[in-house]
C-alpha positions as CSV (number, residue, x, y, z in Angstrom):
1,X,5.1,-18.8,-9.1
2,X,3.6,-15.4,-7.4
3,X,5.5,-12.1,-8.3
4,X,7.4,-10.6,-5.7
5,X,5.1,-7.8,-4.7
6,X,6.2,-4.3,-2.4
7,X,3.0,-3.1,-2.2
8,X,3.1,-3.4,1.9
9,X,6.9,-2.8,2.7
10,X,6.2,-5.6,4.9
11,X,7.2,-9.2,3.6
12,X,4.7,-11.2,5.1
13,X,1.8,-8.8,4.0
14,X,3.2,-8.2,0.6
15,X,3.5,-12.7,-0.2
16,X,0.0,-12.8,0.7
17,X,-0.6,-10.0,-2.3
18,X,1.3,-11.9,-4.3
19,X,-0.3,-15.2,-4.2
20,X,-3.8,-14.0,-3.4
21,X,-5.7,-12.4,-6.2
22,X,-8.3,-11.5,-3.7
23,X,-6.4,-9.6,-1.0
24,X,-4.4,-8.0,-4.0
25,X,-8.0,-6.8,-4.7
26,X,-9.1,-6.5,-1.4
27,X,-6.1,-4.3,-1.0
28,X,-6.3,-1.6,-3.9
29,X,-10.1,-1.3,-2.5
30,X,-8.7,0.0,0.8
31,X,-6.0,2.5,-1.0
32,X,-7.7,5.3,-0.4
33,X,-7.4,8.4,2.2
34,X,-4.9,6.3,3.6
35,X,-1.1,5.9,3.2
36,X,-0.5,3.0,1.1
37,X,1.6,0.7,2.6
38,X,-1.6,0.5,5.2
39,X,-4.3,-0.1,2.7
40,X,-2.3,-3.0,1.4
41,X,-1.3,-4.4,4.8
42,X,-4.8,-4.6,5.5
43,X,-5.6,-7.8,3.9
44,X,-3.3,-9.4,5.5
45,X,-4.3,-8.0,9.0
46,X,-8.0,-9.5,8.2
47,X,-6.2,-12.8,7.5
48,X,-4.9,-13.1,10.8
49,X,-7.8,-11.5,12.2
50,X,-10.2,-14.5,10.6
51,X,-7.2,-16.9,12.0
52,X,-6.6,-17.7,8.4
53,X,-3.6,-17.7,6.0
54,X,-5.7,-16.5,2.6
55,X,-9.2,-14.7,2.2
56,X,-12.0,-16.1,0.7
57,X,-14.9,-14.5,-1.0
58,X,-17.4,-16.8,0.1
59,X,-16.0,-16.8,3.6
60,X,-16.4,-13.0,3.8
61,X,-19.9,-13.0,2.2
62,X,-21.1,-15.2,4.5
63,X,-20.1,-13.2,7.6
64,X,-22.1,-11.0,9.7
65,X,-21.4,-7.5,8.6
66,X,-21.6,-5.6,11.8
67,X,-19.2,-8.3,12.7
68,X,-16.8,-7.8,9.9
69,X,-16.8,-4.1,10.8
70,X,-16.0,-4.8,14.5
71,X,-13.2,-7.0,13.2
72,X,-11.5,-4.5,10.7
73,X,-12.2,-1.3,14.2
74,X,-10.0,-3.6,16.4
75,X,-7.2,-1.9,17.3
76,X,-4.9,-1.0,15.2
77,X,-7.8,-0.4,12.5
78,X,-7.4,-1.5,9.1
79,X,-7.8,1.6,7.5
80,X,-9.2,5.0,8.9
81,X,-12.5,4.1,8.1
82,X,-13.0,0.8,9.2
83,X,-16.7,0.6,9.5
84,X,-17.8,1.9,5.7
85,X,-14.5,-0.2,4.3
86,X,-16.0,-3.5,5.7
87,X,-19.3,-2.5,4.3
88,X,-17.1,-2.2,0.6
89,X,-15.5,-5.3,1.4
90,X,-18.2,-7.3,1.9
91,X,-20.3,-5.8,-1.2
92,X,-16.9,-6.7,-2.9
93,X,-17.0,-10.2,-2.1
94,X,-20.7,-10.9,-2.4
95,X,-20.4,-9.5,-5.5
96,X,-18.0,-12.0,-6.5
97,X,-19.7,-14.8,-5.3
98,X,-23.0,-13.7,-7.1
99,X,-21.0,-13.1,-10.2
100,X,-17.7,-15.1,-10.6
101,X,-18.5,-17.8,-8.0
102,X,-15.8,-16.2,-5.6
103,X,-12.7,-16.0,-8.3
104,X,-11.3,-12.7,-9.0
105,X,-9.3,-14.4,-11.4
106,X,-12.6,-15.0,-13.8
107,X,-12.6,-11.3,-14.5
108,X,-9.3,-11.5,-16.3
109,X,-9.3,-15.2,-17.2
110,X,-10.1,-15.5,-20.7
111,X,-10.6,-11.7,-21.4
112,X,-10.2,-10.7,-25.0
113,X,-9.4,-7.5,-24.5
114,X,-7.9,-4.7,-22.0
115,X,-11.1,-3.3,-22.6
116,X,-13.0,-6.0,-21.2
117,X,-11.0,-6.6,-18.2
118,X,-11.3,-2.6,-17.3
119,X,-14.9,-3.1,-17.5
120,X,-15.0,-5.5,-15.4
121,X,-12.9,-4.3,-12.8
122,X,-14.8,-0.8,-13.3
123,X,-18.2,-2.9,-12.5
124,X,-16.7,-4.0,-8.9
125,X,-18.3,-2.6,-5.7
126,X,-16.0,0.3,-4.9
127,X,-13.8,0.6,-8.2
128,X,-14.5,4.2,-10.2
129,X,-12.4,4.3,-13.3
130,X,-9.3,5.5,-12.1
131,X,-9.2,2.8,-9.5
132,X,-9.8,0.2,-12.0
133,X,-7.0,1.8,-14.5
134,X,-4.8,1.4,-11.7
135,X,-5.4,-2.5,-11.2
136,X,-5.4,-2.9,-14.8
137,X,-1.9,-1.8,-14.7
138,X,-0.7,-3.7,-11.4
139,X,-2.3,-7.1,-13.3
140,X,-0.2,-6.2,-16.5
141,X,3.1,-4.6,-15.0
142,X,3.2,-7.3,-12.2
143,X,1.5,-10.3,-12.7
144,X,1.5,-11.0,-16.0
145,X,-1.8,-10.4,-17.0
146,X,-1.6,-8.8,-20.5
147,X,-4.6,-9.1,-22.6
148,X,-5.0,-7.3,-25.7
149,X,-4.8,-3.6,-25.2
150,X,-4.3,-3.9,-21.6
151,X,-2.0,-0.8,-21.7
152,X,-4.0,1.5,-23.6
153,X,-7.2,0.6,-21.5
154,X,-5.4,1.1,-18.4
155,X,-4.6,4.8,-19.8
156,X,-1.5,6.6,-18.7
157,X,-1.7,4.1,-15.6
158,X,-0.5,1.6,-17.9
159,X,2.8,3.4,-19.6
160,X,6.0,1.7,-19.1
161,X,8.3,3.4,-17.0
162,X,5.5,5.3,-15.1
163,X,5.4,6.2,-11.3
164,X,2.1,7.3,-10.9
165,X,0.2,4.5,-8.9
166,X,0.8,1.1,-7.0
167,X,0.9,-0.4,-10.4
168,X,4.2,0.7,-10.6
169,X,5.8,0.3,-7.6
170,X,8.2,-2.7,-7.2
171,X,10.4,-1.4,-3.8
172,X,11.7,1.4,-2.1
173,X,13.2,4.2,-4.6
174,X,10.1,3.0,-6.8
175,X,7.8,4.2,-3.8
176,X,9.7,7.5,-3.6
177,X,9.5,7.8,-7.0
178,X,5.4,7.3,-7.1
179,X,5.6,9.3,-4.0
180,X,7.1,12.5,-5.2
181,X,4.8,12.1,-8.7
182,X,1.9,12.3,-6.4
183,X,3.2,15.1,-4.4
184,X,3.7,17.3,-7.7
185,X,0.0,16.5,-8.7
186,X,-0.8,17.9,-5.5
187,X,1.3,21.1,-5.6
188,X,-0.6,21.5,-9.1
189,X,-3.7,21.4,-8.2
190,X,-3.3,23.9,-5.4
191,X,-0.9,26.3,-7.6
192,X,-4.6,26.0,-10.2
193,X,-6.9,27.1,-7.3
């Protein structure tokens, strides 16, 4: 059974996350310099786009990548910069393909550790450390994926109770909540300047 995800605020976007490891993925990729509720739409727009109801890593290799790009500019775009995303996306899923024969899964199947998993995750096209935390906490808080240490790996991403990241949101007043965390990170930093 697939979580019930609110990553997207939009149902048909958010099932997709929740039953598809790779646009889950494919989605925390795109969260950046964008609100989001868009980054995490945008999987499922590509689906639609490709005439599909899932995403496949092979299937997105395998494509042309000034194609892919043209794809992810149609209007609306899938993220404000649709040409340098579908470049990531693609490194993303070749990089599966070379390394886990297409299954995100396999980097948290069978992990020993939290530790592990964040490296992993940390070794994908696109993931710095703080993007991989942040996974590492969705795949624990949401979808069950708890491997040894997985909290302590994912750092203060991974406390309960939290509303720092996606990882934590789960509808609404969770959103405002991770929302208004953000915001006060914000104020900080410029109050430091």
């Amino acid at each position: 059974m697939s979580p019930e995800i609110h990553l997207a605020q939009q149902p048909e976007a958010d099932e997709l996350l929740g039953r598809s490891p790779l646009a889950l993925m494919i989605g925390m990729l795109l969260d950046q310099q964008v609100p989001m509720e868009w980054a995490f739409t945008g999987p499922f727009t590509i689906a639609e786009r490709l005439g599909k109801n899932d995403l496949d890593a092979h299937e997105i290799a395998a494509l042309d990548p000034e194609g892919f790009a043209a794809l992810l500019s149609q209007k609306p775009a899938v993220h404000r910069y649709p040409g340098s995303m579908a470049k990531r996306i693609h490194q993303l899923c070749q990089y599966l393909v070379d390394e886990y024969d297409g299954d995100p899964t396999a980097l948290w199947k069978d992990a020993p550790s939290g530790k592990e998993v964040l490296g992993r995750l940390h070794a994908l096209p696109g993931f710095g450390k703080q993007k991989a935390q942040i996974f590492l906490a969705l795949l624990g808080k949401q979808y069950g994926v708890t491997p040894q240490g997985w909290r302590e790996a994912a750092g203060a991403y991974g406390e309960e109770d939290a509303h720092r990241s996606a990882a934590d949101i789960t509808g609404p007043e969770s959103l405002a909540k991770v929302r208004a965390h953000k915001q006060e990170l914000k104020r900080a930093a410029k109050a430091a300047k």
